[in-house]
C-alpha positions in Angstrom: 82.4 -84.4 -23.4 80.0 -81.1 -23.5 79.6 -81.1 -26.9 79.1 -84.8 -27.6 76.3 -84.8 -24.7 74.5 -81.2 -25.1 74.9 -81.1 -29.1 74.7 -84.8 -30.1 71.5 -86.5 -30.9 70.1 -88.7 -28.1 70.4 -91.7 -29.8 74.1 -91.1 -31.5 76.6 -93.5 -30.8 78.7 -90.7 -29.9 76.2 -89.4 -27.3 75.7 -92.6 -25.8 79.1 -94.2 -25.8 80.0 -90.7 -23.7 77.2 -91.8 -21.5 78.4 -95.5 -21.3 82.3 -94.2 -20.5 80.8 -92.1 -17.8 78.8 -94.3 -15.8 81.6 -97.3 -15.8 83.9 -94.4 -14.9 80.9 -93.3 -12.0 80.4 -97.2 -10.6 84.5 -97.5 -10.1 84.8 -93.9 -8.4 81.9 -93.7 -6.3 83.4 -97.3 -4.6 87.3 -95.8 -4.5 86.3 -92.7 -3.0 83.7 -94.1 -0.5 86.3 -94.2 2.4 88.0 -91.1 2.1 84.1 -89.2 2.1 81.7 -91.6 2.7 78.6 -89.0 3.3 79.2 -87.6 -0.9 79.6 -91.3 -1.7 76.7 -92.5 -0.2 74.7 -89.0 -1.4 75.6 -89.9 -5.2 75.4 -94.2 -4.6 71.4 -92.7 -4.3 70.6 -91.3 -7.5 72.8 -94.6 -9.4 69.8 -96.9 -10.6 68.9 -99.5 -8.1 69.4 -102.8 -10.4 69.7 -104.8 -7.1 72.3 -102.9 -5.3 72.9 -102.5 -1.6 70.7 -99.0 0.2 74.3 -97.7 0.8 77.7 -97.9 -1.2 79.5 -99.1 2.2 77.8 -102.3 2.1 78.6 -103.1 -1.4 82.3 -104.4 -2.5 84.7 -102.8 -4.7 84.6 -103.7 -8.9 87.4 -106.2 -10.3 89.3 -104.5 -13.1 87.6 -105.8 -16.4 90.5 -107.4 -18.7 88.4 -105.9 -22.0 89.3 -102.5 -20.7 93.0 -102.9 -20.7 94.6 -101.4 -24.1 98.0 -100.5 -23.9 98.3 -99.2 -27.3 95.1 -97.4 -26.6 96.5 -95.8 -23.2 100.1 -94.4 -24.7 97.9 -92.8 -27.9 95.8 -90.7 -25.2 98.9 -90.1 -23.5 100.4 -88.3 -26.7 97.0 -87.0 -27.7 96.9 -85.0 -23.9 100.3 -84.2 -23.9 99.7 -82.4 -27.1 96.5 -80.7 -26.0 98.8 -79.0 -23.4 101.1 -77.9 -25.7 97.7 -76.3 -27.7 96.5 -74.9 -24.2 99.0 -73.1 -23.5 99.6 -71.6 -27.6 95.6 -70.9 -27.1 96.1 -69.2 -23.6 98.5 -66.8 -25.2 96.6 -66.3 -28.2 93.8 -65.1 -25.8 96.0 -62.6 -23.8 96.6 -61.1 -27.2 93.4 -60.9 -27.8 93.6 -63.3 -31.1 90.7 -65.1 -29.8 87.9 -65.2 -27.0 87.0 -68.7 -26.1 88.8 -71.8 -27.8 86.1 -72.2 -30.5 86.9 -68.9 -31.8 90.2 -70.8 -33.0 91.4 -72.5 -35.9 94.8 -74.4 -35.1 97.4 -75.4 -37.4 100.0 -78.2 -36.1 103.6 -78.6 -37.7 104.3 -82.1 -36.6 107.5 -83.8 -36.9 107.5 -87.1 -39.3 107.2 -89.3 -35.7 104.3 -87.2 -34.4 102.9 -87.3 -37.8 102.8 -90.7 -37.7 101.6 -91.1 -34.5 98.7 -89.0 -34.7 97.6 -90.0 -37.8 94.2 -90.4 -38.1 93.0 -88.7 -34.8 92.9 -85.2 -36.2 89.2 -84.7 -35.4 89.4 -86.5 -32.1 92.7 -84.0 -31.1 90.2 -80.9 -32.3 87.4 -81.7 -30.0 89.7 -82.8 -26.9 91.2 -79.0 -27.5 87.7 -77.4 -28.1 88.7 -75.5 -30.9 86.5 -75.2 -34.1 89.0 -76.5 -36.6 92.3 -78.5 -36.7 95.3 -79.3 -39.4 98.3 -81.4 -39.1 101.0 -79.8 -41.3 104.4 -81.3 -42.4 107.6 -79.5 -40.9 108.5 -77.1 -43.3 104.7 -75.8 -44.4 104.8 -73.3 -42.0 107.0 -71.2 -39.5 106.3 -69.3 -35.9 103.8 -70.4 -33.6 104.1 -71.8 -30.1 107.1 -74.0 -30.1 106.3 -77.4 -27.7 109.5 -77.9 -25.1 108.2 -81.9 -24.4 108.4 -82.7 -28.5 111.2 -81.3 -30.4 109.8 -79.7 -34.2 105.7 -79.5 -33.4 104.3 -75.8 -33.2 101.5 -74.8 -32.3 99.7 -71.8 -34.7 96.4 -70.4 -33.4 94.6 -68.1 -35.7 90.6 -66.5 -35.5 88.9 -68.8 -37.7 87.6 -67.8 -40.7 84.1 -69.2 -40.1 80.8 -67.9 -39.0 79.8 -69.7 -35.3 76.5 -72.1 -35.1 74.1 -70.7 -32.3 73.7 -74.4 -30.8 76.6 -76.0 -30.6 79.2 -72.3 -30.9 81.8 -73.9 -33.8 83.0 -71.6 -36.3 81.7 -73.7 -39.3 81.9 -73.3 -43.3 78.5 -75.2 -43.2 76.6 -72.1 -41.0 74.3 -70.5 -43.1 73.6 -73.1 -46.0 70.3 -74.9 -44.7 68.0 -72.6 -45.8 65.3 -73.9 -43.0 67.9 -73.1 -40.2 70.8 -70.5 -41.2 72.3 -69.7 -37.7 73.2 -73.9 -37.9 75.9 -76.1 -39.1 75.0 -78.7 -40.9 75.3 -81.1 -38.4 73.2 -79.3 -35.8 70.2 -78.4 -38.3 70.3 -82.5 -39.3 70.1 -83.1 -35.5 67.1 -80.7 -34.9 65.2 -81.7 -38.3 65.7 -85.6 -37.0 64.8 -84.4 -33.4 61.6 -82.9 -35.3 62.7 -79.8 -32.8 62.3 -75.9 -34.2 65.7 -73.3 -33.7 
């Protein structure tokens, strides 16, 4: 979630919806873990905002699960999506031993997806490419490409990592085709240099 939270404007529904996900996550954990090491638990339960709550986590009670939270269809498309960012992991590691890349943003990947996979992931394209922290990401059909790293968990998907062709923004470090075309802030991507001019904030 670096990206949404250091890059994103304050105010973004992406930047705050990270911040929402992360305290619900924060008031269920800091409860669960209390017994197993109650000094950390108590240490962080002091910087949570008071809104009423108990001087120490071991006096409060544990959360009931919230019914609105439970997605099943939700739950098995993040299990494909992370089961296909390990397959991308590992095709980046190697790329990096070769010295192909640096760090992941230096990458542009190209998936070969199977019709199933295809179908699957169709639509979360953007959302695979920032979970992989790579600067760009296509879905291919079988056929439109050969070689790459070839997945053992899902029979037909490759994995091709190449440098990408893009110059890097100095705020946010993705290799962008939009770096270089605001005239008022050249080192930025578009979406950066609209975040900055909104934040009324100098680069």
């Amino acid at each position: 979630m670096k990206d949404r939270l250091y890059v994103s404007a304050p105010k973004s529904k992406e930047r705050r919806s990270a911040q929402t996900v992360l305290s619900e996550i924060l008031e269920y954990l800091v409860r669960i873990v209390a017994p197993i090491i109650p000094f950390t638990a108590d240490e962080v339960w002091g910087y949570l905002p008071a809104n009423g709550r108990p001087s120490s986590v071991h006096a409060d009670t544990f959360l009931p699960e919230k019914e609105e939270h439970k997605d099943t269809a939700l739950m098995e498309r993040w299990e494909l999506l992370l089961n296909v960012r390990k397959d991308v992991t590992k095709a980046l590691e190697t790329a990096r031993k070769e010295k192909v890349i640096g760090h992941s943003l230096d990458a542009s990947v190209r998936l070969v997806l199977p019709r199933n996979l295809a179908r699957d992931l169709e639509g979360y394209c953007d959302e695979l490419r920032s979970i992989c922290i790579v600067s760009t990401m296509e879905f291919v059909d079988e056929g439109q490409a050969e070689g790459g790293y070839e997945s053992q968990d899902y029979p037909g998907l490759l994995v091709m990592v190449m440098p990408s062709p893009h110059p890097k923004c100095e705020r946010c470090w993705v290799h962008d085709s939009t770096v270089g075309q605001d005239r008022e802030h050249p080192a930025l991507c578009k979406r950066c240099a609209d975040i900055v001019k909104e934040l009324g904030l100098r680069h």
